[in-house]
Structure formats: structure tokens, C-alpha cells
C-alpha positions as a printed Julia matrix, in Angstrom:
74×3 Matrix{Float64}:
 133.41  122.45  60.66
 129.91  124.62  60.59
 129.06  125.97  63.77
 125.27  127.39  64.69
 125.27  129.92  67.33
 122.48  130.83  69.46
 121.37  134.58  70.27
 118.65  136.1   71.24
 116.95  139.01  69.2
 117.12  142.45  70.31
 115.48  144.63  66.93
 114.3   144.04  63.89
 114.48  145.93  61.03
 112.89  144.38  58.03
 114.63  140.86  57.5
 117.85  141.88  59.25
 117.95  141.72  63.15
 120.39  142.5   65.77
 121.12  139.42  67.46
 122.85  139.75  71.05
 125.33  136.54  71.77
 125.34  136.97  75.53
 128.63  139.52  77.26
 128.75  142.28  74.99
 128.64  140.88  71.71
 125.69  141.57  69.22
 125.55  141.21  65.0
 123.09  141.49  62.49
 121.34  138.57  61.17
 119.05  137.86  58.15
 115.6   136.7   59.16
 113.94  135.93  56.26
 113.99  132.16  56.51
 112.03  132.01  60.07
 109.51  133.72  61.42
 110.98  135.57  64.34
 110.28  138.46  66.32
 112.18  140.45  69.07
 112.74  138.7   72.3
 113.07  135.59  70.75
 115.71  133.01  70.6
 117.66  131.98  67.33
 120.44  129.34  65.71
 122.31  131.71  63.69
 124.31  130.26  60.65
 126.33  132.32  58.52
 124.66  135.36  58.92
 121.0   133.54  58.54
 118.43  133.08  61.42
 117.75  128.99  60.85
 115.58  128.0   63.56
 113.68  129.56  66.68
 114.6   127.91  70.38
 112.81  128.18  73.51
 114.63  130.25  75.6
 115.67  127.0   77.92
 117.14  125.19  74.8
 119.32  128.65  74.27
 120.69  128.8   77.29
 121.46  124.55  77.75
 123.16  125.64  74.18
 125.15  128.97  75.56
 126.58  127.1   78.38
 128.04  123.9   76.63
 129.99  126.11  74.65
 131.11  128.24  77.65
 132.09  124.6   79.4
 133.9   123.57  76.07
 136.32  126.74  76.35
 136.55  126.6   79.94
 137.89  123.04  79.24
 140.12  124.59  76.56
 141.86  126.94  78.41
 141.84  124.56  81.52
């Protein structure tokens, strides 16, 4: 199973940004295949930046998957 995760860009440098994932938690992602720039709000696939969100869509996103582990460890 593939899982796209969304973040929201903190720097850029080049094609690689740092992405920050919400409670600590921040990697590098290659940019090249969108047209992003800091602030905004990306689907991160294995290490690629494959679509821009709004920052609504993000956070609808972030908080299924903090429902489906709160479910999980229910």
C-alpha cells in the first residue's frame, strides 16, 4: 500500500524542500515535479512533492489520519 502524506513547506533550497509533517517531524522533499514555494501545502510521495493543497484540504487530510490511529490504538 502507497501512502501520500501531506506537509507543509518550510525552505527551499533549489528542488529539495524541508517539509514539516505537523508535531515535530520535518524531511526533505524533491520539488521538481510542482511548482511550490514556502508556506505552501504538499502530497509528498516517496520523497517527491506530487501535488499542491489548499491549506483546508491539508488539514481535512492531517486529521483523518490522526482519527485512523486514534481508532488504532483505541
Amino acid at each position: 500500500m502507497c501512502l501520500a502524506v501531506p506537509g507543509k513547506i518550510c525552505a527551499i533550497d533549489g528542488v529539495t524542500a524541508t517539509v514539516d509533517y505537523g508535531q515535530g517531524t520535518t524531511r526533505q522533499a524533491d520539488i521538481s515535479l510542482v511548482d511550490a514555494q514556502v508556506g505552501d501545502y504538499v502530497i509528498v510521495h516517496a520523497g517527491f512533492a506530487i501535488q499542491i493543497l489548499d491549506e483546508q484540504e491539508a488539514e481535512e487530510t492531517l486529521q483523518l489520519f490522526r482519527e485512523m490511529l486514534e481508532a488504532e490504538h483505541a
